[in-house]
N, C-alpha and C positions, 0 to 999 in steps of 0.2 A: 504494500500500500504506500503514497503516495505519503510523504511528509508535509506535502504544501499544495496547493491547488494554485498556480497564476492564471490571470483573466487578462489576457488581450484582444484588444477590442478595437477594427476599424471600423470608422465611416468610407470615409474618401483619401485615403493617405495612400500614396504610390507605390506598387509591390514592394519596390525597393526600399523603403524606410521600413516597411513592413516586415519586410526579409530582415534584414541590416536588424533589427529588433528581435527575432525571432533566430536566428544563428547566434546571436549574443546569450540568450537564453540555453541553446542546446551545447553549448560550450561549462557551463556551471557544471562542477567537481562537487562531489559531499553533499550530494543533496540528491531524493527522489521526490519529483514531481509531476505534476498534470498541467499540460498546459492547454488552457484553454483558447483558442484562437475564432473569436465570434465578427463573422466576417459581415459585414451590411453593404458588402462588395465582391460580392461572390464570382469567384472567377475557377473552375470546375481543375484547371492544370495551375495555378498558384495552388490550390488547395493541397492537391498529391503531393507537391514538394514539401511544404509543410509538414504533413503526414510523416513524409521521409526524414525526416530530422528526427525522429522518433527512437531511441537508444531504451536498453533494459531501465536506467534509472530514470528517464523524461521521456514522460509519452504528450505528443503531440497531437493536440483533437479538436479537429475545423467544426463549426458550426455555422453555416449559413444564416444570418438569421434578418430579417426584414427592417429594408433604411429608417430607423425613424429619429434616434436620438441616441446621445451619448448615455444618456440616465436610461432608457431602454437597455440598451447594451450592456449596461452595468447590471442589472434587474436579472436580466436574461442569463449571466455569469454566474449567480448569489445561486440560481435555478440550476445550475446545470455542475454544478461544484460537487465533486464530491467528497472531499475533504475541508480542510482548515484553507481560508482564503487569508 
C-alpha cells in the first residue's frame, strides 16, 4: 500500500509542464505512492505515457475527468484517493 496519495491536477497546462511535473514525481526514492493524475485535458496517448512512469513503489493513474474548475478537480482527487493525501 501506498504511503501517500498525490493529486495532480490539469486544466489547460501544456503536456510538457505537465510531463516536466510528473517525471519529477517518478524520480522520488523512499517513498511509495499513488499518483493521481486528473486530466480536464484528456488526450488518450499523453495518458499511456503517464501510465508508463509507473514503477513497483509509484503507481501512476490518469483520470479523465470533465473541464470545469480547479476546486472540481480538487473535489474529484479527495474522491478518488485512496490513501493519506
Amino acid at each position: 500500500m501506498a504511503d501517500v496519495t498525490i493529486a495532480v491536477t490539469r486544466y489547460d497546462e501544456p503536456d510538457q509542464l505537465a510531463r516536466d511535473a510528473l517525471d519529477s514525481l517518478a524520480r522520488q526514492q523512499d517513498v511509495a505512492a499513488d499518483v493521481l493524475f486528473l486530466d480536464q485535458r484528456h488526450n488518450p496517448v499523453f495518458a499511456g505515457a503517464v501510465e508508463g512512469l509507473s514503477s513497483p513503489e509509484i503507481q501512476f493513474n490518469v483520470h479523465p475527468i470533465a473541464a470545469h474548475s480547479l476546486s472540481f478537480a480538487r473535489n474529484e482527487a479527495i474522491r478518488a484517493a485512496a490513501g493519506d493525501i
